[in-house]
Residue, then its C-alpha position, 0 to 999 in steps of 0.5 A: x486235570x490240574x497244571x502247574x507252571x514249573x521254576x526253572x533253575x538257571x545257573x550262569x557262571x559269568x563272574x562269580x564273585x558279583x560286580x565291583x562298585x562304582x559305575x559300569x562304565x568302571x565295569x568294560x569287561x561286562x561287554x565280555x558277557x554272553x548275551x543271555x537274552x535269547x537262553x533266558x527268554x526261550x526258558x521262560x516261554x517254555x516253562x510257564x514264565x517262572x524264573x528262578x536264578x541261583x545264587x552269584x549270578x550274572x546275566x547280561x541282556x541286550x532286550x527285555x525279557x518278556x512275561x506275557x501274562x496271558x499266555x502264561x497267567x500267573x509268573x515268579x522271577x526269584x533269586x536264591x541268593x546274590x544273582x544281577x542281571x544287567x541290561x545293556x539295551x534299551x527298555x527295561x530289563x523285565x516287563x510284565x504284560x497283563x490284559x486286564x481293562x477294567x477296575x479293581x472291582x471284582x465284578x470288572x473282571x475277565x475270567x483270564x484276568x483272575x489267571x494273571x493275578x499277582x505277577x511277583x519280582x523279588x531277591x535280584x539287582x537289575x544294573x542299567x549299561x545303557x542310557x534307556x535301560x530300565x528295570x521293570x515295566x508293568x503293563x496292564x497287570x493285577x495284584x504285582x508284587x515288586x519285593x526286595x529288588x535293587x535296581x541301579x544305573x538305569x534310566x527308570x527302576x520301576x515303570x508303570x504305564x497303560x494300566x494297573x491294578x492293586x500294584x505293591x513295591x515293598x523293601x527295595x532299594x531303587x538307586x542312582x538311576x538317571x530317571x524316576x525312582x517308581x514312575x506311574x507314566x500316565x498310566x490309569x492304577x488304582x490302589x498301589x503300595x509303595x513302602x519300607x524301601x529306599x527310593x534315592x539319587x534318581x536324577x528326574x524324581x523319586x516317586x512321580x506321578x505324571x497324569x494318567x488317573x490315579x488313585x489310592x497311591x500309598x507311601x509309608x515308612x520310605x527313606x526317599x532322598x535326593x531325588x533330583x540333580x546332584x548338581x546346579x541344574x535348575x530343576x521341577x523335579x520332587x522326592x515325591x512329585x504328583x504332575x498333571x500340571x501339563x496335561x490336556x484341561x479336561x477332567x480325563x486325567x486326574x490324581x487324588x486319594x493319597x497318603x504320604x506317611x512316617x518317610x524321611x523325605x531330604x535333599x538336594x540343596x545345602x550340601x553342594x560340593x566344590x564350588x556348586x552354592x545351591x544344589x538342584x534349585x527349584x527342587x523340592x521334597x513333595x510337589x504337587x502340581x494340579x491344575x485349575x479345572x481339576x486339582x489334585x485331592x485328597x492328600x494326606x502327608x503326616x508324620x514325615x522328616x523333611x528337609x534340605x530342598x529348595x521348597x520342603x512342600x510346594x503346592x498347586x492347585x489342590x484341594x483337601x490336603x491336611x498337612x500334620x506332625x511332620x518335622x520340617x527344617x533346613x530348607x533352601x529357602x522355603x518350607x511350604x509354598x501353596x497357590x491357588x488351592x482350598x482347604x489346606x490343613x496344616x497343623x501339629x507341625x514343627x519348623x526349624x532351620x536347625x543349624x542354618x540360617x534360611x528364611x523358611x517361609x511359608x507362604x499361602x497365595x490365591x488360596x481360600x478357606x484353610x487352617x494354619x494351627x499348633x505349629x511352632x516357627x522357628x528362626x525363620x531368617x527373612x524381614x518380609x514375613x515368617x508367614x504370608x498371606x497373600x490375595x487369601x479368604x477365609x483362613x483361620x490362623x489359630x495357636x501359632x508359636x513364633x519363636x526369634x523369628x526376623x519377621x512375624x505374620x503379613x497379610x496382604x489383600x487377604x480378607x475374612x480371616x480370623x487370627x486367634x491365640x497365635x505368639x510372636x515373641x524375640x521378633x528380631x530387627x525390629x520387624x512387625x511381629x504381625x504386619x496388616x495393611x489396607x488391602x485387608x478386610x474383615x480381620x478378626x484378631x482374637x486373644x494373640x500375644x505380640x511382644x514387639x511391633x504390631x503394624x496395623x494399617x487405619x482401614x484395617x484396623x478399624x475391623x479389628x480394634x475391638x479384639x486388640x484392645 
């Protein structure tokens, strides 16, 4: 005989009318609520674990509500309507518990794991009054939908830690939260969507991958946007920020395989308020920090607006990344920054400070074998080099447009590298449009317009002669 787990209908009528705005601590008659944690969970482990909430409610809970995947294979937690659950205890609010150890193989699995498939979350706001309140943890869980949830005032929205498999958050607002938007915490997860939601003002980062193994991690169609102090506080934080930077030096955790597409990616830096000049510096809008004996691979980022951060890209340590038609402008002062990292692809981009005046530089240090191409620069406001290469090989700088910029192309001790019908043109101050000096090797400089200053050192020059004449 077949069974099935049953919805429960639980109905709260602890304040009717919702939660006012602003923060809980705007909200004191929340410590009023009954606790509802031990009604709760006593509902979901009689009942199969499914949880359905009715409209207007509001739950107030001290622990988390545990979903033991095993016990009660596959779980729902709905809403009909407007329903809060605020945590005022530390952990997170929900926490899904699986028992799955393998892959995303289907031969990798138990037979109980296929009975855990796909624990789903939707149509409910999840508000911290605790300072390690968070809202939804996943442990070792396969196929998790995570789908039209708010989350606030936490410390972590959603926690992904242990393992996972085939994760999907989708149309979520994770906001405001003194932690990480979606946190994958040194967890080892394969194959995780994250799209259509809007991911903003989480204080330690929007997206952050820190070690662990990873891969397959998607972002398409977010809004992801101040994720990172909201004020002077020096910060390494990012919107997206993929970290194994500070893991053991062994191949054990490692990122690759990721696609960051079609997002509005922005601040903090421009827009301080009071007296505060420089917003979260040291923040930027996609940090990838590898590390030496295993980079960060396989990265696409395409598609995207990025703007007003400390540096737009910063990358470290990488390898196989295609940076393409992304929109950036307004950085404070950097629009990409990349070191120690092979085969950069960037092209098919745009960069404009649009109404402020910054440097914008895009600076390539320690790097081999990339391609710079069909990108305009715009009014990048610094007499040290719009576009620097330093201590590079084997680069090909190709169909660059460099419109009224102060600065124009400046290598140093950069060697084998080809540059082809690239434009520099209203070079102001009187800056090289290209500055190449004798720390330089095999230059190839083919079919390029330079309108004002050319600065080619002797010894350089001698290898590169021939294409300039």
């Amino acid at each position: 005989m077949k069974t099935f787990n049953v919805l429960i209908l639980v109905t709260f009528s602890c304040l009717s009318n919702g939660l006012a705005a602003g923060t809980l601590d705007q909200i004191p008659h929340l410590k009023s609520l009954p606790d509802s944690t031990a009604v709760l969970q006593n509902m979901i482990d009689e009942h199969g674990g499914n949880l359905l909430l009715e409209k207007d409610d509001v739950l107030r809970i001290t622990e988390p509500l545990v979903f033991d995947l095993a016990k009660h294979k596959a779980v729902a937690v709905k809403a009909a309507g407007g329903v809060t659950i605020v945590m005022d205890g530390p952990g997170p609010a929900l926490r899904f518990v699986g028992s799955h150890e393998g892959t995303a193989s289907p031969a990798s699995f138990k037979p109980t794991t296929w009975n855990e498939r796909m624990p789903m979350v939707s149509g409910i706001e999840i508000l911290g009054n605790h300072a390690e309140a968070d809202g939804i943890e996943l442990v070792q869980t396969v196929g998790a939908i995570v789908s039209g949830v708010s989350v606030r005032w936490c410390r972590h929205a959603v926690h992904l830690v242990n393992r996972n498999r085939n994760v999907i958050v989708s149309d979520c607002h994770l906001y405001e939260n003194s932690g990480v938007g979606i946190y994958l915490d040194d967890v080892n997860l394969h194959q995780i969507n994250v799209g259509t939601s809007h991911i903003s003002y989480n204080r330690q980062g929007g997206i952050v991958v820190r070690d662990g193994n990873v891969r397959n991690l998607q972002v398409s169609g977010c809004d992801i946007e101040g994720n990172m102090p909201a004020d002077e506080t020096p910060t390494k934080t990012a919107n997206i920020l993929i970290d194994v930077s500070g893991s053991p030096d062994t191949r054990a955790q490692s990122i690759a395989e990721i696609a960051i597409t079609g997002c509005t990616i922005q601040h903090s830096a421009n827009y301080g308020t009071g007296d505060i000049k420089k917003v979260a510096p040291g923040g930027a809008n996609i940090r990838l920090a590898g590390k030496k004996i295993y980079p960060i691979d396989s990265v696409t980022i395409s598609g995207n607006v990025l703007s007003d951060t400390t540096t737009n890209i910063d990358i470290d340590y990488a390898l196989d990344v295609a940076i393409n038609a992304n929109n950036f402008f307004a950085p404070q002062p950097a629009n990409l920054h990349v070191s120690n990292s092979q085969r950069v692809v960037v092209s098919g981009n745009t960069f404009n400070p649009r109404q402020f005046e910054r440097p914008g530089t895009i600076t390539f240090d320690d790097c081999a074998d990339c391609i710079i191409a069909n990108s305009t620069l715009h009014q990048f406001a610094t007499d040290t080099g719009a576009l620097i290469l330093d201590r590079c090989s084997g680069f090909t700088l190709n169909g660059l447009n460099l419109s009224d910029c102060d600065s124009g192309l400046v290598l140093n001790n950069t060697t084998d590298t080809t540059i082809s019908s690239c434009r520099v043109t209203r070079t102001t101050n009187g800056s090289p449009d290209i500055s190449i000096n004798d720390s330089n090797k095999n230059i190839l400089l083919v079919g390029n317009a330079f309108g004002g200053v050319v600065e080619i050192a002797t010894e350089a020059r001698s290898s590169a002669s021939e294409q300039l004449e």
